[in-house]
N, CA, C, O and CB atoms as a CASP TS submission, in Angstrom:
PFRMAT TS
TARGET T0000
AUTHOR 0000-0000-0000
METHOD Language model
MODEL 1
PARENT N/A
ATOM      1  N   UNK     1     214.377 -10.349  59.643  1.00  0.00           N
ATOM      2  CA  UNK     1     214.279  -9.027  60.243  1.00  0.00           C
ATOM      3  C   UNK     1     215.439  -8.168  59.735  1.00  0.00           C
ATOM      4  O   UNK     1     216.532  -8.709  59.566  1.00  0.00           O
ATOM      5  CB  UNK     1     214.287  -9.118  61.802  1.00  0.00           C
ATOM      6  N   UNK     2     215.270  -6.833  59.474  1.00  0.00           N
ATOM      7  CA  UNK     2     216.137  -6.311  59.009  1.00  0.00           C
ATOM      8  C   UNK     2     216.866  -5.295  59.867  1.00  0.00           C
ATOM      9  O   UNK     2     216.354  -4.341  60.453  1.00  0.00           O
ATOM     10  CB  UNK     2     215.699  -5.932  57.988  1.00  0.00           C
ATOM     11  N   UNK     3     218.160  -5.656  59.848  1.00  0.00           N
ATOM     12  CA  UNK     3     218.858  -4.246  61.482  1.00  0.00           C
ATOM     13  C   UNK     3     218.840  -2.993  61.092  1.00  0.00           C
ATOM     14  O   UNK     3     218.573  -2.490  60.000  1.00  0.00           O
ATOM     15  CB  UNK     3     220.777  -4.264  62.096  1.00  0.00           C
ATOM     16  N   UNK     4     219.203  -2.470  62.261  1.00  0.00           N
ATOM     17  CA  UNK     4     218.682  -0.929  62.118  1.00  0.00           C
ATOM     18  C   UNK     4     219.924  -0.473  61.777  1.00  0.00           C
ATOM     19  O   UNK     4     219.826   0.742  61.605  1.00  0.00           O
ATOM     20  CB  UNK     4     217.983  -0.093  63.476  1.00  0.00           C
ATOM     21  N   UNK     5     221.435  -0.975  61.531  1.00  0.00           N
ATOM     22  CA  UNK     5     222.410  -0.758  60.763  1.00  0.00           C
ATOM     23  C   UNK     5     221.998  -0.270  58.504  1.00  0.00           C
ATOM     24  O   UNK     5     222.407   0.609  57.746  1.00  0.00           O
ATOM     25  CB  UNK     5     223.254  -2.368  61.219  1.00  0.00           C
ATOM     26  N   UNK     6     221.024  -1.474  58.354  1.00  0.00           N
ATOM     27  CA  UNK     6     221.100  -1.799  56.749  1.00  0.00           C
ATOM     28  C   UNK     6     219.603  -0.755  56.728  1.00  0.00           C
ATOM     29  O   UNK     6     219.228  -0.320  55.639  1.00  0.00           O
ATOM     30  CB  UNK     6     220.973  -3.949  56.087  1.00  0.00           C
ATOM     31  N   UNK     7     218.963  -0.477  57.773  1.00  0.00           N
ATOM     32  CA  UNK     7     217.491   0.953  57.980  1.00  0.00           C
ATOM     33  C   UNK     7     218.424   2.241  57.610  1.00  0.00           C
ATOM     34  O   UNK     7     218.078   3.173  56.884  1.00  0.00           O
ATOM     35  CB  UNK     7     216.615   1.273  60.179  1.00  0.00           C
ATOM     36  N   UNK     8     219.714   2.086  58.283  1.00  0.00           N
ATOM     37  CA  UNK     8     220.292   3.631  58.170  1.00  0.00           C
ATOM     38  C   UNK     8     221.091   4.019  56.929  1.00  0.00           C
ATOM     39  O   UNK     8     221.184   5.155  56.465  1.00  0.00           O
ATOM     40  CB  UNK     8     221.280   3.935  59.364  1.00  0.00           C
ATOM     41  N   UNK     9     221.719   2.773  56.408  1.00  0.00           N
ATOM     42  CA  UNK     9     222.044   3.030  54.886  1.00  0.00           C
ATOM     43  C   UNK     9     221.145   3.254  54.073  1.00  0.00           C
ATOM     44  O   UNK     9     221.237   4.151  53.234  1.00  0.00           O
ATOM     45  CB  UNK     9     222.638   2.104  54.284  1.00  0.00           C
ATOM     46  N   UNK    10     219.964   2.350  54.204  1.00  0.00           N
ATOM     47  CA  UNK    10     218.821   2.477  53.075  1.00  0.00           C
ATOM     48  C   UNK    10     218.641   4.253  52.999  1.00  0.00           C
ATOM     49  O   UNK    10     218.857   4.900  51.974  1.00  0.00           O
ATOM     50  CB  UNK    10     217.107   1.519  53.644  1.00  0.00           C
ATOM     51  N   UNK    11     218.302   4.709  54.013  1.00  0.00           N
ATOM     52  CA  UNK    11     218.122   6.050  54.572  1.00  0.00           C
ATOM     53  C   UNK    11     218.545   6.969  53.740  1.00  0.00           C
ATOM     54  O   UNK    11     217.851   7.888  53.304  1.00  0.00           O
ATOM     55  CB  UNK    11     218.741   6.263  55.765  1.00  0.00           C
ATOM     56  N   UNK    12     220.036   6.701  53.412  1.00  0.00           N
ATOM     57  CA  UNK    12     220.676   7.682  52.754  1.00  0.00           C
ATOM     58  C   UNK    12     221.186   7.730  51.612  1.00  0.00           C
ATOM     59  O   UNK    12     221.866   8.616  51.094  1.00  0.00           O
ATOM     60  CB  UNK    12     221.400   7.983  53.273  1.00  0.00           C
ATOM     61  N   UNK    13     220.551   5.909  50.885  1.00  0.00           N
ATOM     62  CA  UNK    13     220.456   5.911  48.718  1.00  0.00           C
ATOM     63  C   UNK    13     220.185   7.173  48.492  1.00  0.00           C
ATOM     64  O   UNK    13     219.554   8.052  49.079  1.00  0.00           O
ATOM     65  CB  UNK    13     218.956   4.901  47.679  1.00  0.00           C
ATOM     66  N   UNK    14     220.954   7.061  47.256  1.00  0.00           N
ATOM     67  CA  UNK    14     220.115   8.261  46.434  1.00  0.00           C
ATOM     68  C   UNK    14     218.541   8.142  45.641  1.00  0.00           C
ATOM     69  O   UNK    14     218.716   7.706  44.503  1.00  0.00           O
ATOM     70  CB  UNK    14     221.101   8.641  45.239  1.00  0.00           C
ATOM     71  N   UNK    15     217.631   8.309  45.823  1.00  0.00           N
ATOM     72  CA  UNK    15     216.273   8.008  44.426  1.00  0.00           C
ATOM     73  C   UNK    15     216.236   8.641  43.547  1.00  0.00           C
ATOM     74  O   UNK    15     216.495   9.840  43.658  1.00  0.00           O
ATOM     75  CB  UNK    15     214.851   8.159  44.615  1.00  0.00           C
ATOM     76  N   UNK    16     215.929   8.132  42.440  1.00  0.00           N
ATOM     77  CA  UNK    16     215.652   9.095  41.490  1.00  0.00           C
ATOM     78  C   UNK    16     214.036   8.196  41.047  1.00  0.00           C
ATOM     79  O   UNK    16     213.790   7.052  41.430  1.00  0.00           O
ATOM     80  CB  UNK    16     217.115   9.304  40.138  1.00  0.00           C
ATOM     81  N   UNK    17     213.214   8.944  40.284  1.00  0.00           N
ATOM     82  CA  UNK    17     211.671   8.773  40.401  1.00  0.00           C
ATOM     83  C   UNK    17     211.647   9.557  38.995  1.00  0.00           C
ATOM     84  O   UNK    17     211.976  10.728  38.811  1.00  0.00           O
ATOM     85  CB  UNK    17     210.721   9.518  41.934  1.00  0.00           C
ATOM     86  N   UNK    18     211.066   8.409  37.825  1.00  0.00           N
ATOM     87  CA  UNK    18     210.921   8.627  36.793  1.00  0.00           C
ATOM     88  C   UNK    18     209.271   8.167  36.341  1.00  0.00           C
ATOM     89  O   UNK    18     208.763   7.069  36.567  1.00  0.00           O
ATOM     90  CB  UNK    18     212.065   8.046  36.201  1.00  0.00           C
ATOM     91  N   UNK    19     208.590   9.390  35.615  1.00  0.00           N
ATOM     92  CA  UNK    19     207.268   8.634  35.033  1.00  0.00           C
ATOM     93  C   UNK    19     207.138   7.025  34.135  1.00  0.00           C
ATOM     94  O   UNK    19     207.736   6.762  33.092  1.00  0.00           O
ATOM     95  CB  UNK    19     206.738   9.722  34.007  1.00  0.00           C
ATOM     96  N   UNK    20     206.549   6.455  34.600  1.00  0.00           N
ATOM     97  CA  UNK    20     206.402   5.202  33.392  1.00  0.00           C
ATOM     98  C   UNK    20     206.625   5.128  31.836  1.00  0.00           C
ATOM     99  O   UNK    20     205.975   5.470  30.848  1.00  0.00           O
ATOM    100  CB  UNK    20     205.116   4.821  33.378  1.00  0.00           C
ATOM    101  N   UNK    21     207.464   4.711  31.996  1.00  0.00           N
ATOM    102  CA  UNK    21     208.222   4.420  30.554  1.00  0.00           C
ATOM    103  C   UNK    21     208.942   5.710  30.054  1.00  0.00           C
ATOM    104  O   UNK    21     209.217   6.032  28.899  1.00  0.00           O
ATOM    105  CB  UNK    21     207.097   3.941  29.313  1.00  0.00           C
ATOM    106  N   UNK    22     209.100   6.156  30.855  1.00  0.00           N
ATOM    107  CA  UNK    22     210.472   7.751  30.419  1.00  0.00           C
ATOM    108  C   UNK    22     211.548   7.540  31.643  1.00  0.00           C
ATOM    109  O   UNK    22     212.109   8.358  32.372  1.00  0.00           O
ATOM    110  CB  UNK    22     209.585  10.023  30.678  1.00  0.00           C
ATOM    111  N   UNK    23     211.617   5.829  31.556  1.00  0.00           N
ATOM    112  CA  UNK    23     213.081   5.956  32.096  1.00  0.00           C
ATOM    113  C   UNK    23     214.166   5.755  31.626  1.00  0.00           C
ATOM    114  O   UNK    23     214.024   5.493  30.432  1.00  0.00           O
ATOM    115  CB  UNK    23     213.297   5.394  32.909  1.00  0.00           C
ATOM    116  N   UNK    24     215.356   5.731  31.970  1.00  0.00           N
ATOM    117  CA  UNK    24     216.556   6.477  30.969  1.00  0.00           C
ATOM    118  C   UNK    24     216.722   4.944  30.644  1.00  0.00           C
ATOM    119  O   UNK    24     216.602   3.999  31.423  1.00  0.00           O
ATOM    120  CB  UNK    24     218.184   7.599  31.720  1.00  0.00           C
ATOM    121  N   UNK    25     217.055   4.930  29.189  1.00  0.00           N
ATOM    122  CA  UNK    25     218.040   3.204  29.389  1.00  0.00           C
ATOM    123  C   UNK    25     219.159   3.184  29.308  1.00  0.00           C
ATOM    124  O   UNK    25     219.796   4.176  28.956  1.00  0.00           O
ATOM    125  CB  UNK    25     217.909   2.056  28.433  1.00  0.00           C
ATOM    126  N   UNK    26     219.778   1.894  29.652  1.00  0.00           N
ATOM    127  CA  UNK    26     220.659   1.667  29.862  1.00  0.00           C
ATOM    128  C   UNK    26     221.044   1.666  29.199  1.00  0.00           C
ATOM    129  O   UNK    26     220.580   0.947  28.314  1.00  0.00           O
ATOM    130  CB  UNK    26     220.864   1.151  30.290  1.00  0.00           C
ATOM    131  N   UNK    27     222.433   2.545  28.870  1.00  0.00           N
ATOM    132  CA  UNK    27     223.112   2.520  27.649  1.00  0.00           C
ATOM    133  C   UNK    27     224.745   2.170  27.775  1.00  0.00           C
ATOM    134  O   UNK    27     225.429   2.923  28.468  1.00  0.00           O
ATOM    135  CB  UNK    27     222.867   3.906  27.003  1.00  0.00           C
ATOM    136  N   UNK    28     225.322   1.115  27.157  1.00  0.00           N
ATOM    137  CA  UNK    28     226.447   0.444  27.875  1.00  0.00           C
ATOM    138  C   UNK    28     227.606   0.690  26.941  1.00  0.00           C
ATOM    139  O   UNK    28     228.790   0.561  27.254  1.00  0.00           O
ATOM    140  CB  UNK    28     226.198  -1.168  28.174  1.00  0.00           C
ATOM    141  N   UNK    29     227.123   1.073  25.710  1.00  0.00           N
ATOM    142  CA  UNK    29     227.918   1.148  24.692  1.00  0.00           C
ATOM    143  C   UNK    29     229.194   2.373  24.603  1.00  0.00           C
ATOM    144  O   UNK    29     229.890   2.647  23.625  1.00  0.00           O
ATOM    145  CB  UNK    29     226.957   1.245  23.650  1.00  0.00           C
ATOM    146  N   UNK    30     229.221   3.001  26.024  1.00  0.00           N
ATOM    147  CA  UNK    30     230.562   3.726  26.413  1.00  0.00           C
ATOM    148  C   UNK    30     231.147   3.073  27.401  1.00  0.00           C
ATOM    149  O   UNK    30     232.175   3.527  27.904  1.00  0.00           O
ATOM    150  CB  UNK    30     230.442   5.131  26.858  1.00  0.00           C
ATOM    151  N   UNK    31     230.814   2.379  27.657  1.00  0.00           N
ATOM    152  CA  UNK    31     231.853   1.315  28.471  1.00  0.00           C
ATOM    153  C   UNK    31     231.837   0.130  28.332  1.00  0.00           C
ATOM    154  O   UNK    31     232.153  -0.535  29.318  1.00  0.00           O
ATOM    155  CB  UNK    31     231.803   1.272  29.736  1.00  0.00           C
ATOM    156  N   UNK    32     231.462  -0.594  27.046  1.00  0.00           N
ATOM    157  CA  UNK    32     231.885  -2.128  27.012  1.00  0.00           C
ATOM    158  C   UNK    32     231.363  -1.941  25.388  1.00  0.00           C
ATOM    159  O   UNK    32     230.695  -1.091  24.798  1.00  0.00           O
ATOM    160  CB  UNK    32     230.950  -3.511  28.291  1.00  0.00           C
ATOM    161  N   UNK    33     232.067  -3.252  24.991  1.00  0.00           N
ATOM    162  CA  UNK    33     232.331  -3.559  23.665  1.00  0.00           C
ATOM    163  C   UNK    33     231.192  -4.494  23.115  1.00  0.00           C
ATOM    164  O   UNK    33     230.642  -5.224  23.939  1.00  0.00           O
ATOM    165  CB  UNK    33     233.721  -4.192  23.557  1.00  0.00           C
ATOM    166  N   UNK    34     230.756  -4.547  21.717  1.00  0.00           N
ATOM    167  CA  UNK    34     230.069  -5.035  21.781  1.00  0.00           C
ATOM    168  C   UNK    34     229.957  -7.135  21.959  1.00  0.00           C
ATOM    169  O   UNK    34     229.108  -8.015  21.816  1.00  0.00           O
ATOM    170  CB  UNK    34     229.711  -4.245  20.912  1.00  0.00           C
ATOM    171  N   UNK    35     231.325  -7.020  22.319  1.00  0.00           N
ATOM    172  CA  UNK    35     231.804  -8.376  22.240  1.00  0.00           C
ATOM    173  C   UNK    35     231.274  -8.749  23.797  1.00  0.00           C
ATOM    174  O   UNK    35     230.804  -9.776  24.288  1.00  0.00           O
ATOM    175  CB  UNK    35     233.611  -8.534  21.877  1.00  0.00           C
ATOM    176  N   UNK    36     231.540  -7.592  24.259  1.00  0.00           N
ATOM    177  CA  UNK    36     231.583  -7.645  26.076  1.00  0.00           C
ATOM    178  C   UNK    36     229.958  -8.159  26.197  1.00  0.00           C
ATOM    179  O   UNK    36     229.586  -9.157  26.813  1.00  0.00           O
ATOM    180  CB  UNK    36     231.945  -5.674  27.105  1.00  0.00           C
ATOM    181  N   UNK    37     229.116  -7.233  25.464  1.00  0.00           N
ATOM    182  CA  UNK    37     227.784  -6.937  25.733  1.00  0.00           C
ATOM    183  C   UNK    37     227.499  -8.763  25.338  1.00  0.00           C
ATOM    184  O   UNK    37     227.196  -9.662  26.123  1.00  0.00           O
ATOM    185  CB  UNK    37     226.962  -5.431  24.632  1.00  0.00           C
ATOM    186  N   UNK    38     227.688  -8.818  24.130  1.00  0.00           N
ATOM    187  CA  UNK    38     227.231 -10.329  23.908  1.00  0.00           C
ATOM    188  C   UNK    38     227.068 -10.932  24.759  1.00  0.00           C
ATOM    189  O   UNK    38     225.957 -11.259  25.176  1.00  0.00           O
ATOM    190  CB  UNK    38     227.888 -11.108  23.306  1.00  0.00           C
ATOM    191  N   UNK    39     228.736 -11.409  25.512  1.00  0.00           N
ATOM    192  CA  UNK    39     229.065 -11.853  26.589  1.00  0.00           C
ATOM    193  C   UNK    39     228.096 -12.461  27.955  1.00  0.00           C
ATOM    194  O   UNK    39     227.674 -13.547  28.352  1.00  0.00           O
ATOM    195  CB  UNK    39     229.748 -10.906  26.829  1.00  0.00           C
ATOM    196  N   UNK    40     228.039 -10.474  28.519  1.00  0.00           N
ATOM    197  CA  UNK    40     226.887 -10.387  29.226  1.00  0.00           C
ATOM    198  C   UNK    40     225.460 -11.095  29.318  1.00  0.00           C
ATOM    199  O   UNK    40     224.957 -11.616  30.313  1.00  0.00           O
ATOM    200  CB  UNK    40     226.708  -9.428  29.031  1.00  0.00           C
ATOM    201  N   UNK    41     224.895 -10.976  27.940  1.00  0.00           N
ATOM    202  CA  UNK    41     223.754 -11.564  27.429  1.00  0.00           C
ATOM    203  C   UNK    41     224.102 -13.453  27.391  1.00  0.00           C
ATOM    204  O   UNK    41     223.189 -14.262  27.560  1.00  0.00           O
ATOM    205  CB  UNK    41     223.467 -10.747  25.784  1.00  0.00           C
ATOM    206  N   UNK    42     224.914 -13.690  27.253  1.00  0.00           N
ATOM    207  CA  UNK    42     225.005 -15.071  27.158  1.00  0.00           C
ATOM    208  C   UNK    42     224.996 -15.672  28.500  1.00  0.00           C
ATOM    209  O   UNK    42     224.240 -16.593  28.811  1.00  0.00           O
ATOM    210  CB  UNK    42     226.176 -15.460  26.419  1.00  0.00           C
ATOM    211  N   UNK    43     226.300 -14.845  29.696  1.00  0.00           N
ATOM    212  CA  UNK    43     225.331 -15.079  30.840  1.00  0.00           C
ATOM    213  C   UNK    43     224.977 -15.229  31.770  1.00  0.00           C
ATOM    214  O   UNK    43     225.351 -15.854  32.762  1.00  0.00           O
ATOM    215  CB  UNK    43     224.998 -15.418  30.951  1.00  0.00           C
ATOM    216  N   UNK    44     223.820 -14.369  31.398  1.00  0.00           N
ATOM    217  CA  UNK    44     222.394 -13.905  31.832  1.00  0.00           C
ATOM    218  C   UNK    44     221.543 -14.966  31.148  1.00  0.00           C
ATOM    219  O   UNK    44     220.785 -15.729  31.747  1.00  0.00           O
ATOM    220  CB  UNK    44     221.962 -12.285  31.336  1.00  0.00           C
ATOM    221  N   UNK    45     221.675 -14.946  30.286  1.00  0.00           N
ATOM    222  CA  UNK    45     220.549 -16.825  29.719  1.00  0.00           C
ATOM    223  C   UNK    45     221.384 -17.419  30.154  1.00  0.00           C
ATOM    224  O   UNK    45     220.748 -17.751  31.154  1.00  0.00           O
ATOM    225  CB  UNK    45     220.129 -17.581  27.859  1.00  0.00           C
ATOM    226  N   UNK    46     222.315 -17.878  30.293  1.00  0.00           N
ATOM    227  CA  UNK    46     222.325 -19.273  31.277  1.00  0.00           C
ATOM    228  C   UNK    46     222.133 -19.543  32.933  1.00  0.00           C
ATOM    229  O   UNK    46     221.925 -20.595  33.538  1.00  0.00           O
ATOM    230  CB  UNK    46     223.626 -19.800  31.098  1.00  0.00           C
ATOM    231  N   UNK    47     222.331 -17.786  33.541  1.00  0.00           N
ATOM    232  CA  UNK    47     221.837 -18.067  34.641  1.00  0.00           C
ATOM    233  C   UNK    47     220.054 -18.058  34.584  1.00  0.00           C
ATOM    234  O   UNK    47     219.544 -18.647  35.537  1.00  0.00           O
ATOM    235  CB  UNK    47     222.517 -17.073  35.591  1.00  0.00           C
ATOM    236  N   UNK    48     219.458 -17.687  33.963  1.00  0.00           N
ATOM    237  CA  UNK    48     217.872 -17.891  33.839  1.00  0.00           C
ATOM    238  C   UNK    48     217.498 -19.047  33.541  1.00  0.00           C
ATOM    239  O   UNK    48     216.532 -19.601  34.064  1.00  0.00           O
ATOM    240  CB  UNK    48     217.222 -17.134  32.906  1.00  0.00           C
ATOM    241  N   UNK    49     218.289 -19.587  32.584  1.00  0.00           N
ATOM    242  CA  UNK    49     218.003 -21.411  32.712  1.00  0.00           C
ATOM    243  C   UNK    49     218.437 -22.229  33.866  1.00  0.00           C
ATOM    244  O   UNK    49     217.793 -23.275  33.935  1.00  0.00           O
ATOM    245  CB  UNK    49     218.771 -22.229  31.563  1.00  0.00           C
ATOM    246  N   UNK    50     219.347 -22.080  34.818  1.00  0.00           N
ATOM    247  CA  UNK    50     219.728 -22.230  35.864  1.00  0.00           C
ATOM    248  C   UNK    50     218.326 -22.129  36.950  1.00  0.00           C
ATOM    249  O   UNK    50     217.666 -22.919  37.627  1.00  0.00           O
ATOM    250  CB  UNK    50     220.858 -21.274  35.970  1.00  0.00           C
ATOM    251  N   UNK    51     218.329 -20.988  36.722  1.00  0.00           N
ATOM    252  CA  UNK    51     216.428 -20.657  37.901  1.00  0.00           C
ATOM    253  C   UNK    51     215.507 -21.721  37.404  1.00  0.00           C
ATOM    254  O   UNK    51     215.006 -22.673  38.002  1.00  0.00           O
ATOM    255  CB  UNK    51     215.211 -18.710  37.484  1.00  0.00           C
ATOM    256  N   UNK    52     215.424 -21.394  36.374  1.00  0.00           N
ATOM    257  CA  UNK    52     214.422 -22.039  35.559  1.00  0.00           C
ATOM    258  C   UNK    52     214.256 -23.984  36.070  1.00  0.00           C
ATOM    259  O   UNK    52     213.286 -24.602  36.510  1.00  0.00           O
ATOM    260  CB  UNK    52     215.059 -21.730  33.747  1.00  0.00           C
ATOM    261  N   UNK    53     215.431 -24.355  35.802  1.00  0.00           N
ATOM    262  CA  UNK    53     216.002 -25.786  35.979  1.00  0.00           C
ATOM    263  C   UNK    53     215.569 -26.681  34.852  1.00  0.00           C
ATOM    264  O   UNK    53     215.269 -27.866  34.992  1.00  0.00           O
ATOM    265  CB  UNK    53     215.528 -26.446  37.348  1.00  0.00           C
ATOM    266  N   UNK    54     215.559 -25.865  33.479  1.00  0.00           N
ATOM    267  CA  UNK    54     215.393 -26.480  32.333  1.00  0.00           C
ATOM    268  C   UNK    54     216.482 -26.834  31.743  1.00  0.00           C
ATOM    269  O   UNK    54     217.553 -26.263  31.950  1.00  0.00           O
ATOM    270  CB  UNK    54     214.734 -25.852  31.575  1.00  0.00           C
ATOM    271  N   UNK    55     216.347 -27.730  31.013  1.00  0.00           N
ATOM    272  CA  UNK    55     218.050 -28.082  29.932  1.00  0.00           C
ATOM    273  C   UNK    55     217.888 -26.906  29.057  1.00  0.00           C
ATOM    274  O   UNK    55     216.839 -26.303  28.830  1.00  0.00           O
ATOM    275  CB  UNK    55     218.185 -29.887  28.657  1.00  0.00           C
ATOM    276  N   UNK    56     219.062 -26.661  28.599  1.00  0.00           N
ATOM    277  CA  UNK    56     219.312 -25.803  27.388  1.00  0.00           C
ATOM    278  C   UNK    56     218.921 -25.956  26.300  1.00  0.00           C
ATOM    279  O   UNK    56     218.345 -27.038  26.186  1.00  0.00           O
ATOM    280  CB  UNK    56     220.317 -25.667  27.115  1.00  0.00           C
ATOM    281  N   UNK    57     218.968 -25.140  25.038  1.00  0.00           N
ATOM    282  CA  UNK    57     218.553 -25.965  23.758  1.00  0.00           C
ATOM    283  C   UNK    57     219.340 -26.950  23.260  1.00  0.00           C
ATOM    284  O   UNK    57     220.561 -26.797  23.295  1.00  0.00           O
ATOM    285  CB  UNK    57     218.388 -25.195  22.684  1.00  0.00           C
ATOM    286  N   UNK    58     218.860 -27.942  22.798  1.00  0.00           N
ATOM    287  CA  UNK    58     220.018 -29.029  22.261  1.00  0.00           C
ATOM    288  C   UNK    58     220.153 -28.656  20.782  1.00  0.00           C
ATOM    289  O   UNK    58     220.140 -29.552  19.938  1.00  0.00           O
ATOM    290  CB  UNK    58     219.549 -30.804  22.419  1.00  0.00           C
ATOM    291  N   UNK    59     220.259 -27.596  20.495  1.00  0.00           N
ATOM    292  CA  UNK    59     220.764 -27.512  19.368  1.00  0.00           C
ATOM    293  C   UNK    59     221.611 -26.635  19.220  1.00  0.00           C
ATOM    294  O   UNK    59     221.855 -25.922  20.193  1.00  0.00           O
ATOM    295  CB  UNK    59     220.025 -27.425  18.591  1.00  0.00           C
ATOM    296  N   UNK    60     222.325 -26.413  17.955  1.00  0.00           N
ATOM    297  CA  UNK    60     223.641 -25.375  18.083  1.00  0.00           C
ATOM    298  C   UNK    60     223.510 -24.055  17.269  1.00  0.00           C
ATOM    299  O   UNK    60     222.499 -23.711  16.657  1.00  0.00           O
ATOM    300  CB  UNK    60     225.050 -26.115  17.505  1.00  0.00           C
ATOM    301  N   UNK    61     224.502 -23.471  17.337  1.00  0.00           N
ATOM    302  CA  UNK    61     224.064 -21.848  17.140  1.00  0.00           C
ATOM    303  C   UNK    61     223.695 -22.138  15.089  1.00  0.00           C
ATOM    304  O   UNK    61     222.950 -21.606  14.266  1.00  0.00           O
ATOM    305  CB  UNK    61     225.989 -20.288  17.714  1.00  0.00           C
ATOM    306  N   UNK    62     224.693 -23.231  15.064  1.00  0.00           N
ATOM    307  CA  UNK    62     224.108 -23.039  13.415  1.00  0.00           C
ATOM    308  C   UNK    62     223.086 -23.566  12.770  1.00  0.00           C
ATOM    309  O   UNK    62     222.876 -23.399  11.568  1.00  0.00           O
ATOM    310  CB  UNK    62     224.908 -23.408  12.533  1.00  0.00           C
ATOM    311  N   UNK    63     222.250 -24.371  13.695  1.00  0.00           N
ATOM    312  CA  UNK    63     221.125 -25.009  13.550  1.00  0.00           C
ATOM    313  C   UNK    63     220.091 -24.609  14.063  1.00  0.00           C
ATOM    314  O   UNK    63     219.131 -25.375  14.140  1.00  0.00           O
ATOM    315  CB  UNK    63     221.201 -26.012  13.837  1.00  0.00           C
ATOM    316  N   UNK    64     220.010 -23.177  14.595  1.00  0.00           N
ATOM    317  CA  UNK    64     218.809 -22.481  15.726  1.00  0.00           C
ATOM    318  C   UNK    64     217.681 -22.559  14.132  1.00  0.00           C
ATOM    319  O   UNK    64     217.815 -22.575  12.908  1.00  0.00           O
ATOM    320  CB  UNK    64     219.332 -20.185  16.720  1.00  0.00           C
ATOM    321  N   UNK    65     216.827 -22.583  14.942  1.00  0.00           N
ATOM    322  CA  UNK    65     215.170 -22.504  14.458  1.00  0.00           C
ATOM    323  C   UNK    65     214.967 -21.360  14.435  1.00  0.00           C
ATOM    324  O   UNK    65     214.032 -20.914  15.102  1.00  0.00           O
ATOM    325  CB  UNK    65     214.017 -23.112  15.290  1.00  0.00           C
ATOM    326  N   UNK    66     215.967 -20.309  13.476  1.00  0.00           N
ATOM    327  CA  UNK    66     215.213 -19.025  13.028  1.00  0.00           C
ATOM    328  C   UNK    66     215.043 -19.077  11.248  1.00  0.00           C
ATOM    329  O   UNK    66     215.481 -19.912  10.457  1.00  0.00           O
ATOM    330  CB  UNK    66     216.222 -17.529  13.586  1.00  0.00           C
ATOM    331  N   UNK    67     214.271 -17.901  11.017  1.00  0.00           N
ATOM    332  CA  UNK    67     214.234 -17.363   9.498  1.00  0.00           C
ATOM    333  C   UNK    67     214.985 -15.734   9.162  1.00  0.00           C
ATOM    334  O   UNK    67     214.686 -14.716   9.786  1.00  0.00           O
ATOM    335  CB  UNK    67     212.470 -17.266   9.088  1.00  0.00           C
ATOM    336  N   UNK    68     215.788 -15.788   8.273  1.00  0.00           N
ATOM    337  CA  UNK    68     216.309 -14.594   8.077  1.00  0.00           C
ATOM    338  C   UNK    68     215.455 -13.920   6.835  1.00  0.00           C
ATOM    339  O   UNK    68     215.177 -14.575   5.830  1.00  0.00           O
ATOM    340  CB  UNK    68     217.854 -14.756   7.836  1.00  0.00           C
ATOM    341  N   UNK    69     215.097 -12.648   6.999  1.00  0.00           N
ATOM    342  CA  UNK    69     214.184 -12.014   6.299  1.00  0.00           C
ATOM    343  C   UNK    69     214.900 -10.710   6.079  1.00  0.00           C
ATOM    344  O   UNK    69     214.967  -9.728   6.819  1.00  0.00           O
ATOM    345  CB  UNK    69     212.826 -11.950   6.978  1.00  0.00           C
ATOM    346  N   UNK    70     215.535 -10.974   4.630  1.00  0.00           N
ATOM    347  CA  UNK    70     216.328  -9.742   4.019  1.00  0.00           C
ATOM    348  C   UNK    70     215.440  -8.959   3.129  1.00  0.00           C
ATOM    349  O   UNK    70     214.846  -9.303   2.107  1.00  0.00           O
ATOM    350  CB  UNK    70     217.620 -10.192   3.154  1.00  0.00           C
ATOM    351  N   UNK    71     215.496  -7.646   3.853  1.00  0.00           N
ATOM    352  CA  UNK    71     215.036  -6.104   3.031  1.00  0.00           C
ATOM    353  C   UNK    71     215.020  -6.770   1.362  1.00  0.00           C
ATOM    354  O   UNK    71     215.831  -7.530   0.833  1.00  0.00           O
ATOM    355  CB  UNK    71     216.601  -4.429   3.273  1.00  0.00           C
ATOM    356  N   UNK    72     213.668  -6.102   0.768  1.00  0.00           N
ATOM    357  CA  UNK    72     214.050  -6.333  -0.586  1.00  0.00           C
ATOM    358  C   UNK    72     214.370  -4.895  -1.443  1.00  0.00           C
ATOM    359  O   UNK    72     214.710  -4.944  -2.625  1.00  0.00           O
ATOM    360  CB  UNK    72     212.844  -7.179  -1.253  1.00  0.00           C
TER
END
């Protein structure tokens, strides 16, 4: 149940109400570095594997299962 204390804050958020897919993004790159941002992103995947309750990849960053595809 929710009190009528956390009814009267809700009350007075600010909204803002944007059409589908013309909402602003998030743009972080005036206040954090892109070292920071990495950071962030790293985690954020490990708390999603956490939810998840899967192991991680067992492999390492220099052995990931990608292909690099350079401009010709």
């Amino acid at each position: 149940m929710v009190s009528q204390e956390i009814l009267a804050r809700r009350a007075t958020m600010p909204v803002r109400i944007f059409a589908l897919s013309e909402e602003p993004r998030d743009d972080l790159t005036a206040s954090s570095t892109p070292a920071e941002r990495v950071e962030m992103v790293v985690a954020l995947s490990a708390r999603m594997l956490e939810f998840t309750a899967t192991p991680g990849p067992s492999y390492t960053r220099h052995t990931m299962p990608v292909r690099l595809l350079r401009p010709r």
